[in-house]
N, C-alpha and C positions, 0 to 999 in steps of 0.2 A: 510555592509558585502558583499564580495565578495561572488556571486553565484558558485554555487559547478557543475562541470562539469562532468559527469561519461565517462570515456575509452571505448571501447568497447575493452575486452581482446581478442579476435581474430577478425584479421582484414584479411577474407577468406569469400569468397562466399557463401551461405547459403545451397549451394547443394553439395559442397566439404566440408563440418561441417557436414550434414548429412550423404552422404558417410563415412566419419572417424568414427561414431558414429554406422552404421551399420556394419562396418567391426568390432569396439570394440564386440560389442555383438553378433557379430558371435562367435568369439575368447574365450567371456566371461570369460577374464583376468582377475583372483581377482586383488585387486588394494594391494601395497606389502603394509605389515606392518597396514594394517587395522583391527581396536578392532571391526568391525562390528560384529551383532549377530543379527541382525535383517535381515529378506526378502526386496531381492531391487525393487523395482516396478522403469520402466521404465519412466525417466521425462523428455523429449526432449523440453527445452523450452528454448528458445531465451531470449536475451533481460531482463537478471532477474538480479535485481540493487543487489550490494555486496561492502560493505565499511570493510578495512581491518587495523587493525591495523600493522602497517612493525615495524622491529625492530629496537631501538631506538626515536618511538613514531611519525614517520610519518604517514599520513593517503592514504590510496587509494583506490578511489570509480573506479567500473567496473561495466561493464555490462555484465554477463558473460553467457555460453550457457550448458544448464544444459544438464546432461546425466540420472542419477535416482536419489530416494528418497526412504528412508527408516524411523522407527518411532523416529528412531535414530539420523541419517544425513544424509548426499546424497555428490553428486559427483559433478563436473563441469569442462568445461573446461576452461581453461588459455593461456593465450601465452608467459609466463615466470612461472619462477621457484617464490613457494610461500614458508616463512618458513616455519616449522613442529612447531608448538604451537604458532603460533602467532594468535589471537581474532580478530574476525568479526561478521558480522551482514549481513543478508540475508535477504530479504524484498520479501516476495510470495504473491500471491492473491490467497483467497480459492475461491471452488467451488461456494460460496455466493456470492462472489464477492467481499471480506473483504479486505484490508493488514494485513499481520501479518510477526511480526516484528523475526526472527529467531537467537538468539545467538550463537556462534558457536566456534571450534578454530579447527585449521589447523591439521588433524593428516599424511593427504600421501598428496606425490608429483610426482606426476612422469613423468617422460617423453617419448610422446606418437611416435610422430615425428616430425620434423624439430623443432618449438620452441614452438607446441601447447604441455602443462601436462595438465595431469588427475589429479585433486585435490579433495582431502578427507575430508570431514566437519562433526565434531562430535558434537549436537547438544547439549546444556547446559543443555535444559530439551524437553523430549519427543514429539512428536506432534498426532495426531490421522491422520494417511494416509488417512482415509477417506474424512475427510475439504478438503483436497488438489487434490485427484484423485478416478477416479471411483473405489469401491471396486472390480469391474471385471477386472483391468486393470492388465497387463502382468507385469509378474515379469521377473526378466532376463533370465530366462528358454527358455523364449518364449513362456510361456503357458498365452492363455485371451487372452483379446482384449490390442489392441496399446492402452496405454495411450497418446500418444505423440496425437493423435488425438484426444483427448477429454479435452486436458489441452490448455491455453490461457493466458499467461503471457501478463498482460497491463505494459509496461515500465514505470516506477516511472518517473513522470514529475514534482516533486512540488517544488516551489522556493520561498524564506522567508525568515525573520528572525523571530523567536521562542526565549520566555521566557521562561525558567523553575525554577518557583519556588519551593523550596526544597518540593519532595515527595519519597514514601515510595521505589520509585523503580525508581529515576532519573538518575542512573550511568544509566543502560540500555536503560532507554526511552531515554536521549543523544544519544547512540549509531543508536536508532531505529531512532530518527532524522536525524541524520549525514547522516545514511544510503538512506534513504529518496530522498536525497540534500539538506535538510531543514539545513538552519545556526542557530544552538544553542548558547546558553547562561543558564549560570544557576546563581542562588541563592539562597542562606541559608539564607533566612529572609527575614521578608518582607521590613527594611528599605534597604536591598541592593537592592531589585527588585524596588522599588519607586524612587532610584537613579540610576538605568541603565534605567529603565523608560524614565527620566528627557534626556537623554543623546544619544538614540536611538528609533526610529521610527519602533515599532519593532511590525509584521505583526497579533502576535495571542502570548499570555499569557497562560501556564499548572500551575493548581495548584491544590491541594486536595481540593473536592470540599466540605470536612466535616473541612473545617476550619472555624473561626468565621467570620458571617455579616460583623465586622468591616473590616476585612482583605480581602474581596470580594470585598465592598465598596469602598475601598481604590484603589484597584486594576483598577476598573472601574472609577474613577475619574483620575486614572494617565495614563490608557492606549488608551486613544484618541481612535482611532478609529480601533486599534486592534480585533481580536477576543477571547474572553477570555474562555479557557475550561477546568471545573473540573474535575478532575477524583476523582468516586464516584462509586459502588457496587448497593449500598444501597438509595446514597439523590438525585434528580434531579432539576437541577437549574431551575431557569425561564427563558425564552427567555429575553432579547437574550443569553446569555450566553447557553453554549455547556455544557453536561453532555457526558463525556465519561467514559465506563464501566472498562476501562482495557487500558494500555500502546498501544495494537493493536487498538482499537478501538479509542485513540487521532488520529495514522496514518489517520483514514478512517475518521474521524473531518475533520482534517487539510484536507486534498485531496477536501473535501466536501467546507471547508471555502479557503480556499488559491486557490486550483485548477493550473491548469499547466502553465507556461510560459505566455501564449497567452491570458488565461483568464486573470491574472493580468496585461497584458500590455493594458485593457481596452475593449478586446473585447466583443460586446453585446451579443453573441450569445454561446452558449453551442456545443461543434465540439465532438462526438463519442473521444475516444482512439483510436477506430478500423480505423477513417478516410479515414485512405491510403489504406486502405485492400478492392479492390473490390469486394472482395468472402464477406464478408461481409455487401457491401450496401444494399439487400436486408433485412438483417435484422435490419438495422441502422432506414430506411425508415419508415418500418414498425412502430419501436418503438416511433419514430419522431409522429408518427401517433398516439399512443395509448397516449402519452404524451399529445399532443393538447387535445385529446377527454377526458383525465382524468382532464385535467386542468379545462375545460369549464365546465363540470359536480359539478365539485368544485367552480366555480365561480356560479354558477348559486343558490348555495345553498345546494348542497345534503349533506347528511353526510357524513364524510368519513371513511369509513366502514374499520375497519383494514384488514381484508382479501383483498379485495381492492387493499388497499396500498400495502399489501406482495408483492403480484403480480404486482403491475407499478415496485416495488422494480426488484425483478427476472428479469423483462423485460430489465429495466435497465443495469444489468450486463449482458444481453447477450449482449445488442447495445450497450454497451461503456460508459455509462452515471454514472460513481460514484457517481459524487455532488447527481444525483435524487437519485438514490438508499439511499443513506444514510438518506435524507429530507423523503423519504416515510417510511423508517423505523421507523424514530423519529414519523411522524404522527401516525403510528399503534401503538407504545406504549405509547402515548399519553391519560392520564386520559380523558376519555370523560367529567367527570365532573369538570374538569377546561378549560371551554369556553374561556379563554382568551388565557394559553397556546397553547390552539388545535385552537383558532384563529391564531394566527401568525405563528406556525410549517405548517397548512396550507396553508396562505400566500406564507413562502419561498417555499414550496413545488410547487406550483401554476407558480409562478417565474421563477422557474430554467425549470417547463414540458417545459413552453410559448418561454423559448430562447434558446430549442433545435433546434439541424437542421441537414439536411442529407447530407450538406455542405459537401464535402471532400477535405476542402485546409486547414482543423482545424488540424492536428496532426504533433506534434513538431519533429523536427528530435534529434536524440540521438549524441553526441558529440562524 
């Protein structure tokens, strides 16, 4: 399957996007025809992936440059005119460092100047402001602090092809895939998954992870050397297989097993997201660093202490690191009294510290 390219919907200099964006909120133009009722907090963020259903059932992925967020929707900009009710999907990283996957459909459009609109996204279901920006952060008043300083969009990099087999909420998780650039595929059974199996080399398998032995099994004998992940609440699989809690937390899977571009074209080594950002190699370095001495500690024998792991986790998502983050998570809620699981969640963990680096020729450019 061909790889999914994202636009970047304005194609303007970073410092005449900010200028348009400071003079917006001088102005603090409601945006016309907006059902908002919630407070806007201020989201200046670059670079945030956005796949769009257009009318007549074509698809368009962008990269687009966010202006606010509310508990409701939030705003962005465009460089063309988007319809009023047409369905997408918006793809944010919380303060954790998570993906979450944001349903949406189109209510304003408008046009700001030359070909750049302001677009209106009303969210399917609610989000808590807090995951996403500091609760101190400025609302459009201009009262608090910038949040535009405190937020940090990583640009969706992951490329694939994805199984879905039929689960309780696959219309959406397709969409959270698409959005992604991940190439989807679904199925309503397990013999159709067993026959696209047969037929495609396809990178990582979703399915309900509270289906029968047989049907896991099966899955595992046909899916080579795939990644296979269930989504489960409640059961957790055994390594190797992935246990994901929620539709968001497959994304933060996938990012973890798939990883960007450059990871799957073979490279040994783990590169920051933040790579190209000099303002950031100090804290790349750093983490590069707590990574080595966390690994060695774990190789030498210690336990590994879930608070511990919280924190390489944290570290993680300030330096750029998803894959670790997500592997130190899984070790922290890892039953201490299955030594076998918490032997190999350690292992990968060990793994990914060891092929960190503060390299900065790791980060993909955006299409």
């Amino acid at each position: 399957m061909p790889e999914k390219k994202f636009t970047r919907a304005i194609r303007l200099p970073e410092a005449h996007v900010d200028k348009l964006l400071e003079k917006m909120a001088a102005g603090n133009r409601p945006i016309e025809n907006s059902r908002r009722r919630q407070s806007r907090v201020a989201y200046r963020v670059a670079d945030v992936a956005m796949a769009i259903t257009h009318p007549g059932g074509t698809r368009g992925h962008y990269l687009v440059h966010c202006r606010n967020l509310s508990s409701g929707g939030m705003s962005f900009l465009h460089g063309g005119f988007l319809h009023i009710g047409a369905q997408c999907c918006i793809v944010l990283h919380t303060r954790g460092g998570d993906l979450k996957a944001l349903m949406g459909t189109i209510r304003s459009c408008r046009l700001i100047t030359g070909q750049v609109h302001e677009v209106g996204v009303e969210f399917v279901e609610r989000i808590d402001l807090d995951g996403f920006i500091d609760p101190n952060a400025a609302q459009e008043d201009g009262s608090g602090a910038d949040a535009s300083r405190d937020v940090r969009q990583q640009t969706i990099e992951l490329a694939g092809d994805v199984l879905v087999l039929q689960t309780q909420d696959s219309d959406n998780l397709m969409r959270a895939l698409d959005a992604s650039g991940l190439a989807a595929s679904s199925a309503d059974c397990l013999g159709s998954a067993l026959d696209q199996l047969k037929l495609t080399p396809f990178d990582a398998v979703v399915f309900d992870a509270d289906t029968s032995a047989q049907t896991i099994e099966a899955l595992q004998q046909a899916a080579g050397d795939a990644t296979l992940i269930g989504i489960s609440a409640d059961v957790t699989l055994d390594p190797p297989l992935l246990t994901a809690r929620d539709r968001d937390d497959v994304i933060t899977a996938l990012a973890s097993a798939l990883g960007s571009p450059e990871e799957r074209a073979g490279s040994s080594v783990l590169h920051s997201r933040f790579a190209k950002d000099a303002a950031a190699a100090t804290t790349i370095q750093n983490g590069v660093k707590r990574f080595a001495e966390f690994a060695e500690q774990l190789a030498d024998g210690a336990a590994p202490e879930p608070a511990a792991c919280r924190g390489i986790a944290d570290v993680a998502v300030q330096a750029g690191f998803p894959s670790i983050a997500f592997a130190a998570r899984r070790v922290a809620s890892t039953d201490a009294g299955d030594a076998e699981k918490l032997r190999m969640a350690v292992e990968y963990l060990v793994g990914l510290c060891r092929r960190a680096t503060s390299d900065r020729q790791g980060s993909a450019k955006a299409a």
